[in-house]
N, CA, C and O atoms as a GROMACS GRO file, in nm:
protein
  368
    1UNK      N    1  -9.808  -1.171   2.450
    1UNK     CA    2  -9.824  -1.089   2.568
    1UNK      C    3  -9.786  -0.945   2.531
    1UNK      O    4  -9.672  -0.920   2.492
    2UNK      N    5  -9.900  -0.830   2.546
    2UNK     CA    6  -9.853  -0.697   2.542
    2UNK      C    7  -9.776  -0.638   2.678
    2UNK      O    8  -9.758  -0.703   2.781
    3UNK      N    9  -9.733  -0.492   2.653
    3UNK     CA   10  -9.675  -0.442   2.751
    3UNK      C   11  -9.793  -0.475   2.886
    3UNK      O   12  -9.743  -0.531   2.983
    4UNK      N   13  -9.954  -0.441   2.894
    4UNK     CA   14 -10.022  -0.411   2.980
    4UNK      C   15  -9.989  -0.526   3.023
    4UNK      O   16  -9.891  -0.518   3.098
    5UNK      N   17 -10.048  -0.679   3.000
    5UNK     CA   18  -9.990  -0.789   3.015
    5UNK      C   19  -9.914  -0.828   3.094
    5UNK      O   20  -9.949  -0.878   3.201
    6UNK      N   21  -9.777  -0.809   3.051
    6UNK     CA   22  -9.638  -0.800   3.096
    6UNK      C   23  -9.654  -0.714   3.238
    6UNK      O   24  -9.596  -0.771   3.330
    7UNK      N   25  -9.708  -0.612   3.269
    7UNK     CA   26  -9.688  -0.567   3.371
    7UNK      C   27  -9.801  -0.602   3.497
    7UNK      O   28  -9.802  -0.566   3.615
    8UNK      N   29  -9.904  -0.698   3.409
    8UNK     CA   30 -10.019  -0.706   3.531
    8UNK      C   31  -9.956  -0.869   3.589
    8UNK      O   32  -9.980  -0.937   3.689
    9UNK      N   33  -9.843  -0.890   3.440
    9UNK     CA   34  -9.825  -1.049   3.538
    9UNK      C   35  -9.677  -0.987   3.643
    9UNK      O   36  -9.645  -1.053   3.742
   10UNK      N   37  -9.618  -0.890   3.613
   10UNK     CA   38  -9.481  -0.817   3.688
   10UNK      C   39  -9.562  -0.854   3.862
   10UNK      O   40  -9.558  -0.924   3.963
   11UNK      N   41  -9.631  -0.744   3.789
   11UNK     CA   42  -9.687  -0.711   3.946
   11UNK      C   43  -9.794  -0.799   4.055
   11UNK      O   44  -9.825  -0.770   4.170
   12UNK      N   45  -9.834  -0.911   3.974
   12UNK     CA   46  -9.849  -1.021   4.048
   12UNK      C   47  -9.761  -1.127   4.107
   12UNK      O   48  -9.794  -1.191   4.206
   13UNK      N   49  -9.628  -1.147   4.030
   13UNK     CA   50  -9.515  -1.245   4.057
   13UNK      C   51  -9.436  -1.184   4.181
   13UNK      O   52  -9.384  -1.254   4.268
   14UNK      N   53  -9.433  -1.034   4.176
   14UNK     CA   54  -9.371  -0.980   4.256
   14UNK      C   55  -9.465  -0.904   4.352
   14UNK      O   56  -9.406  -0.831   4.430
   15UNK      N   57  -9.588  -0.906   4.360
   15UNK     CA   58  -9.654  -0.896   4.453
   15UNK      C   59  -9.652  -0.709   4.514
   15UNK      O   60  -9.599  -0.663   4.615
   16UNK      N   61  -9.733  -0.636   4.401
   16UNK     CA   62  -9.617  -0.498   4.380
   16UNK      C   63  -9.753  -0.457   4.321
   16UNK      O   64  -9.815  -0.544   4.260
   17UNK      N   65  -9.803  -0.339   4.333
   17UNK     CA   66  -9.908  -0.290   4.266
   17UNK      C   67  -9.850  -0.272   4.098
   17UNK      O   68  -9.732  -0.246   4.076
   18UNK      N   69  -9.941  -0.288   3.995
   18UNK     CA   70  -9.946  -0.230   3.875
   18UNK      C   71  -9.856  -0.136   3.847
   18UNK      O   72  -9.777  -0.153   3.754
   19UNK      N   73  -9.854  -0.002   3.936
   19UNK     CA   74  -9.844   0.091   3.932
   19UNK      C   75  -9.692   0.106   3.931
   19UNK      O   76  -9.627   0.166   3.846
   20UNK      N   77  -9.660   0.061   4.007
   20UNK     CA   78  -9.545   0.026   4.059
   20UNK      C   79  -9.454  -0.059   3.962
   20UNK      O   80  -9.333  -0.045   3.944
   21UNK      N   81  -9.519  -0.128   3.918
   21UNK     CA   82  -9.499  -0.231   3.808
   21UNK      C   83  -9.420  -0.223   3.680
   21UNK      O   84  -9.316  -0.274   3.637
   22UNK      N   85  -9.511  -0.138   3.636
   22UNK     CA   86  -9.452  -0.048   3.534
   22UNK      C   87  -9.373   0.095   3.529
   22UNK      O   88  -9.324   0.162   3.438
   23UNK      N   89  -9.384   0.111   3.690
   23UNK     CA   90  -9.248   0.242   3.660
   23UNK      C   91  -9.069   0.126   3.641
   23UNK      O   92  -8.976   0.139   3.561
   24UNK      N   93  -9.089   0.038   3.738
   24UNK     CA   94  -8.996  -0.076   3.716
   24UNK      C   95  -8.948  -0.131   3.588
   24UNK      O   96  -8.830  -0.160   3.572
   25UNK      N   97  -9.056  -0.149   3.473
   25UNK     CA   98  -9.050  -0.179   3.362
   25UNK      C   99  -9.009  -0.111   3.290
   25UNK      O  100  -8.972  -0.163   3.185
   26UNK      N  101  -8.992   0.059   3.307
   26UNK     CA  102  -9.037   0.151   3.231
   26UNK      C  103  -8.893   0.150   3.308
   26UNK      O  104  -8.809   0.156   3.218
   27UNK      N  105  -8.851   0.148   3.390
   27UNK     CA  106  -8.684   0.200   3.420
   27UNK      C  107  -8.624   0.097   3.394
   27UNK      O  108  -8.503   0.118   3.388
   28UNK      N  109  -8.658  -0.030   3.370
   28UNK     CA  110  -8.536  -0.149   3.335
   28UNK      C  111  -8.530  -0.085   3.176
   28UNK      O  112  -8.416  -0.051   3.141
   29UNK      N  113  -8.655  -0.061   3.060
   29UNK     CA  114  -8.635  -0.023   2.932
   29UNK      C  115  -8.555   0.068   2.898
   29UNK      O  116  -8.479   0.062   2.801
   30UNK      N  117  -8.567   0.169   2.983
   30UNK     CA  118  -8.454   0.296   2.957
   30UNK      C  119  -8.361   0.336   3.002
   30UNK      O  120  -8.321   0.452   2.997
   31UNK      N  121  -8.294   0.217   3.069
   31UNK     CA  122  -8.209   0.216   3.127
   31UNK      C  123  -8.133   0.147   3.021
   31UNK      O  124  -8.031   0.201   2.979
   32UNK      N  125  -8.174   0.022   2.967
   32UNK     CA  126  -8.132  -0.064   2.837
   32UNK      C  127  -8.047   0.036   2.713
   32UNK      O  128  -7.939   0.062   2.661
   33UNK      N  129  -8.210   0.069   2.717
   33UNK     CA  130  -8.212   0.202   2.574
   33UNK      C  131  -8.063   0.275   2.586
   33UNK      O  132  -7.979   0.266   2.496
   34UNK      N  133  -8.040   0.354   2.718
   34UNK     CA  134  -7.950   0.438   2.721
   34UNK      C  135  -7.807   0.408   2.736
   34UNK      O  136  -7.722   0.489   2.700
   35UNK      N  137  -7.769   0.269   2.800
   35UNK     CA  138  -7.641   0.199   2.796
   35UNK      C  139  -7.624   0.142   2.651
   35UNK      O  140  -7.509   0.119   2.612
   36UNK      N  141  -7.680   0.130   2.607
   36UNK     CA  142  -7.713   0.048   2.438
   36UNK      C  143  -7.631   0.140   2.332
   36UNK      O  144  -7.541   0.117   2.251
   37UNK      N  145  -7.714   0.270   2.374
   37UNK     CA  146  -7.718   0.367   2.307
   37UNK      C  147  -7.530   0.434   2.310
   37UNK      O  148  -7.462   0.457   2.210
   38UNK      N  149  -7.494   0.447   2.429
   38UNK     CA  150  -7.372   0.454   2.481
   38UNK      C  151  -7.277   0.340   2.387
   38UNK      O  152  -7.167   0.371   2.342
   39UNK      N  153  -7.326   0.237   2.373
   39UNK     CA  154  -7.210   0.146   2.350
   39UNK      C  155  -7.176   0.082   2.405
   39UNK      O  156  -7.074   0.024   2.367
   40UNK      N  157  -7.256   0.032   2.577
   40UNK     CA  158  -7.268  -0.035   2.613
   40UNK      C  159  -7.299  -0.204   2.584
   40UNK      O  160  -7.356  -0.241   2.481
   41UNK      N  161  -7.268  -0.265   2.653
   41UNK     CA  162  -7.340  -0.421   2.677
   41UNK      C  163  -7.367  -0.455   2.798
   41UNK      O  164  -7.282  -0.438   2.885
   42UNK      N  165  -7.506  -0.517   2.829
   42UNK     CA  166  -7.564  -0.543   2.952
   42UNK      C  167  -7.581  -0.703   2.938
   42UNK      O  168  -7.608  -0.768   2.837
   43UNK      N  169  -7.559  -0.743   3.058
   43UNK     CA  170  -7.515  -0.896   3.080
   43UNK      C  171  -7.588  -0.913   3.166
   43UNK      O  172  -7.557  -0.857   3.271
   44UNK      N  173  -7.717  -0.996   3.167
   44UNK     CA  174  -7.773  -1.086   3.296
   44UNK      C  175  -7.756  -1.217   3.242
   44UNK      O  176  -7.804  -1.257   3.136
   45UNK      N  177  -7.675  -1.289   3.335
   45UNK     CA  178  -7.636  -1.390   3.400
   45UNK      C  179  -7.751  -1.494   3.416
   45UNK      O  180  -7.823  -1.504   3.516
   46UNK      N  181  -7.759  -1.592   3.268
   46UNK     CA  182  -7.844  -1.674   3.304
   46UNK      C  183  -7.969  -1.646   3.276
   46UNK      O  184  -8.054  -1.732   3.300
   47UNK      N  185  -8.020  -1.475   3.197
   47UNK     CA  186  -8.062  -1.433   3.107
   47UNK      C  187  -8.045  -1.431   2.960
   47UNK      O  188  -8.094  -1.514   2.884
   48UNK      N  189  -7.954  -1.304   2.917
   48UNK     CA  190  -7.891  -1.322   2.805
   48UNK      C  191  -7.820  -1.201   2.831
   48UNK      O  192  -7.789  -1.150   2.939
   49UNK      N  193  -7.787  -1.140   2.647
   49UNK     CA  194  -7.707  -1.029   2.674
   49UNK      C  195  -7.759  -0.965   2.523
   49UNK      O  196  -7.770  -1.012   2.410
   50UNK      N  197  -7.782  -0.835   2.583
   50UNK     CA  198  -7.824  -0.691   2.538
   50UNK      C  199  -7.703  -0.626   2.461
   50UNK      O  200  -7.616  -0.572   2.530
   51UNK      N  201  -7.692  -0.626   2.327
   51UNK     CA  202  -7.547  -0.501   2.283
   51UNK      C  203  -7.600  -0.477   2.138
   51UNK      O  204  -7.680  -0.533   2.063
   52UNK      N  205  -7.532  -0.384   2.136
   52UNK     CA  206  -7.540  -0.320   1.985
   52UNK      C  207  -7.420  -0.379   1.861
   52UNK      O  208  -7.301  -0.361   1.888
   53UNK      N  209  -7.450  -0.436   1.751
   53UNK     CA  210  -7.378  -0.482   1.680
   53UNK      C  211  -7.391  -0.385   1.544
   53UNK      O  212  -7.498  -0.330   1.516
   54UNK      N  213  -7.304  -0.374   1.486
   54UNK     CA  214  -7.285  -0.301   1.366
   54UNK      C  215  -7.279  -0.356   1.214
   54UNK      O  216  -7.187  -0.426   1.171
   55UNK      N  217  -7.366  -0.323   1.155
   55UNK     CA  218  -7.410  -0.344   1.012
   55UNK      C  219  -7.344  -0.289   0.943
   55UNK      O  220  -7.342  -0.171   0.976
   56UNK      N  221  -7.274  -0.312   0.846
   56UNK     CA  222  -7.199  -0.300   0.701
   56UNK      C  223  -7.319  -0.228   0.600
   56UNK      O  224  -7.436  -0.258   0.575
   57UNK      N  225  -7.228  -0.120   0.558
   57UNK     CA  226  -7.311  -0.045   0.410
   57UNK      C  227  -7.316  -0.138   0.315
   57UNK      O  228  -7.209  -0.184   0.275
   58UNK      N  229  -7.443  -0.184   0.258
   58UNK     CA  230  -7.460  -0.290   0.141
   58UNK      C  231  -7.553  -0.242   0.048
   58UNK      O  232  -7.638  -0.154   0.057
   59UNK      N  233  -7.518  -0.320  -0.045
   59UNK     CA  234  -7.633  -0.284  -0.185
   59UNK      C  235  -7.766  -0.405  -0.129
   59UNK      O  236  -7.752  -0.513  -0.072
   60UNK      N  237  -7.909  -0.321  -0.180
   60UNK     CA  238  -7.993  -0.431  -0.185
   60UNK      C  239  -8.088  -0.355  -0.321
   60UNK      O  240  -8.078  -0.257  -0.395
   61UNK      N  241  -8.185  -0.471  -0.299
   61UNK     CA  242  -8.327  -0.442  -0.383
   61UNK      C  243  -8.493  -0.430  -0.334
   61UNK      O  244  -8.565  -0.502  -0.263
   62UNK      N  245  -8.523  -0.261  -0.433
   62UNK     CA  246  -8.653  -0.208  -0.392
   62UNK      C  247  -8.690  -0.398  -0.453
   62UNK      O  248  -8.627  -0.457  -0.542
   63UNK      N  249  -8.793  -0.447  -0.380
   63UNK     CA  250  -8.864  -0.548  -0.381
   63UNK      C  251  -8.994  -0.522  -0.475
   63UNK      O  252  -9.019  -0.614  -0.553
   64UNK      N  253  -9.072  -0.422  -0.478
   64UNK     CA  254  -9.137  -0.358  -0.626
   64UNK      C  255  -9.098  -0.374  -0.742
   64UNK      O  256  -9.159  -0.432  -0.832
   65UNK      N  257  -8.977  -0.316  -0.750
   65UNK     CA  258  -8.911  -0.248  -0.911
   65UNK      C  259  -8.793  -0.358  -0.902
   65UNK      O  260  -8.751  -0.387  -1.014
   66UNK      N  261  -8.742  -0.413  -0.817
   66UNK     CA  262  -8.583  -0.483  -0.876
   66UNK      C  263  -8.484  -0.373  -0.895
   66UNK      O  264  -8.387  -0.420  -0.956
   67UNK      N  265  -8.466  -0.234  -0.866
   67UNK     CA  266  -8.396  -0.130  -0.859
   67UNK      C  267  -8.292  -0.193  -0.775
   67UNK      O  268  -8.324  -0.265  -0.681
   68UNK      N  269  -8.172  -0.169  -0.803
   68UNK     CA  270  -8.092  -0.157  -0.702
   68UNK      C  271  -8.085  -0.041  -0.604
   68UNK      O  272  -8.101   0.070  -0.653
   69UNK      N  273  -8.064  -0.049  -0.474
   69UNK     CA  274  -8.048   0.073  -0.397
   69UNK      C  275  -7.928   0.077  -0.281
   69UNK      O  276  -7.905  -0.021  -0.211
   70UNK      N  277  -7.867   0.184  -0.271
   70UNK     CA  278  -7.755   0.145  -0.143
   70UNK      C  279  -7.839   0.152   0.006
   70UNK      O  280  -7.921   0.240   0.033
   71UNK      N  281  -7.804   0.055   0.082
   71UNK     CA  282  -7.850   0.076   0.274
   71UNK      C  283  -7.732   0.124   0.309
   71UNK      O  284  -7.634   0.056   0.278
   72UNK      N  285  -7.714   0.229   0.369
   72UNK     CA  286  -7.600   0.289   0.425
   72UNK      C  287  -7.540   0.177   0.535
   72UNK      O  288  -7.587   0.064   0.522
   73UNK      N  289  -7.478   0.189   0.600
   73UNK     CA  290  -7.457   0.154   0.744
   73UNK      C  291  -7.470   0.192   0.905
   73UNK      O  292  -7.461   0.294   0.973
   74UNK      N  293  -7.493   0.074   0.923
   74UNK     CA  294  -7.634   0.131   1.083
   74UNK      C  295  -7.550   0.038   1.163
   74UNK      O  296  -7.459  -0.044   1.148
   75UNK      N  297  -7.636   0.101   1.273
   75UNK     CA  298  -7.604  -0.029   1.426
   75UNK      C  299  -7.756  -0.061   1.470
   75UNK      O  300  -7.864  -0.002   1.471
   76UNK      N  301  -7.704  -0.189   1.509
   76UNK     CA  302  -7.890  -0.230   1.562
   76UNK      C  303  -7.883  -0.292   1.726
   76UNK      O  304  -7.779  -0.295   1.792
   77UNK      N  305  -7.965  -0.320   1.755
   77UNK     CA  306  -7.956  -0.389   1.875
   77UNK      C  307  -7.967  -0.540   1.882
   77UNK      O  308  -8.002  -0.604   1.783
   78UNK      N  309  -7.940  -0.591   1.987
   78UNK     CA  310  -7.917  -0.729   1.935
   78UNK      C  311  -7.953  -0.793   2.125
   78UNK      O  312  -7.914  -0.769   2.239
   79UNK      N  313  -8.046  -0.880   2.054
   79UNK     CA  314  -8.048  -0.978   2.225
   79UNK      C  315  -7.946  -1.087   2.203
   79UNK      O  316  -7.863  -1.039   2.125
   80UNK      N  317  -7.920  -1.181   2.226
   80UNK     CA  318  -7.834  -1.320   2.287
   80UNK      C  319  -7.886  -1.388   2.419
   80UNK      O  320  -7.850  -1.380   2.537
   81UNK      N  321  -7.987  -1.462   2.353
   81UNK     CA  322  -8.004  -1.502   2.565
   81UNK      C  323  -7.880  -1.677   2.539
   81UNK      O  324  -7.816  -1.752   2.465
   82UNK      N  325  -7.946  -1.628   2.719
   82UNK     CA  326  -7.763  -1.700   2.794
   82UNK      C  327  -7.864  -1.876   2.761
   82UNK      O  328  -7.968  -1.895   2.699
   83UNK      N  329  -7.793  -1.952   2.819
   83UNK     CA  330  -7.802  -2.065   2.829
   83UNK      C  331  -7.905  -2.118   2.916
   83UNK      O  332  -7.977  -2.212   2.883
   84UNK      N  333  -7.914  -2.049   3.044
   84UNK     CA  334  -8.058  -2.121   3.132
   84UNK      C  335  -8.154  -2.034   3.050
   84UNK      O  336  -8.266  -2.067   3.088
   85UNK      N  337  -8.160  -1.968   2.986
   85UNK     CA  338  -8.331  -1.930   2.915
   85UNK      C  339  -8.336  -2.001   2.815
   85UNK      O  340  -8.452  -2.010   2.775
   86UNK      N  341  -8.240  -2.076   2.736
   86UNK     CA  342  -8.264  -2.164   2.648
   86UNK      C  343  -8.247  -2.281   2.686
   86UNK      O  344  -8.253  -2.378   2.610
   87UNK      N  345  -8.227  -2.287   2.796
   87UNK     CA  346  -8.271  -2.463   2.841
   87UNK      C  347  -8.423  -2.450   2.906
   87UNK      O  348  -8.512  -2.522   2.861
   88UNK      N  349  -8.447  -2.365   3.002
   88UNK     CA  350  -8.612  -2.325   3.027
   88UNK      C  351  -8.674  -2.358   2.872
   88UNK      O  352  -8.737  -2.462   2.852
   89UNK      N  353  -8.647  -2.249   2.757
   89UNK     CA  354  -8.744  -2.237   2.696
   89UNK      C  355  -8.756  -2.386   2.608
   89UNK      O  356  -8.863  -2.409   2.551
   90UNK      N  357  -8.643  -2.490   2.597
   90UNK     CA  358  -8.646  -2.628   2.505
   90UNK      C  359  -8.679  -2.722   2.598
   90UNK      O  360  -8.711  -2.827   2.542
   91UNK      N  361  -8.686  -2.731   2.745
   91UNK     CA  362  -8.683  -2.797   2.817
   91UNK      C  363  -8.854  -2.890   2.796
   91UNK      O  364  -8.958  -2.830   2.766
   92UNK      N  365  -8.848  -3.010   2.816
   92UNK     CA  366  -9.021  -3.070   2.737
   92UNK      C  367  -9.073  -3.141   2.877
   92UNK      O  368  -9.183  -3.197   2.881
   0.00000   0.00000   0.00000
C-alpha cells in the first residue's frame, strides 16, 4: 500500500474526504518526525511505540573492496508495536 492508498482507504474508514485525509496523515507524520526528533517517545496503546534509539560508532566493510571503513555514530528511529497489533497481525 502507497501513501495515495493509505489515504483513499483513511478517508473511507473514517468517512472524511481525501482531502482531508491526508492533511490528517500529513499531521500525524510530522508530528512523529518532530517529537522523535526532540527525543521524544510516542506511545499508542495497543499500537506500538515510536522512539529513537542510538547506534554505537563501529568499524564495517565497503562490500566491493573488503576495505575496512569507520560508521560514525547515529540515532535512528525505531517502531515496537504493542501487543494487540501483533496478535491482529498472527491471529489465523
Amino acid at each position: 500500500m502507497n501513501k495515495t492508498e493509505l489515504v483513499a482507504a483513511i478517508a473511507d474508514k473514517a468517512e472524511i474526504s481525501k482531502k482531508d485525509a491526508e492533511k490528517a496523515l500529513k499531521a500525524f507524520t510530522d508530528t512523529v518526525a518532530a517529537q522523535l526528533k526532540k527525543g521524544d517517545k510516542i506511545q499508542l496503546v495497543g499500537f506500538g511505540t515510536f522512539e529513537v534509539t542510538k547506534r554505537a560508532a563501529r568499524e564495517g566493510r565497503n562490500p566491493q573492496t573488503g576495505d575496512v571503513m569507520k560508521i560514525s555514530a547515529s540515532k535512528a528511529p525505531k517502531f515496537k508495536a504493542g501487543k494487540a497489533l501483533k496478535d491482529l497481525v498472527n491471529k489465523k
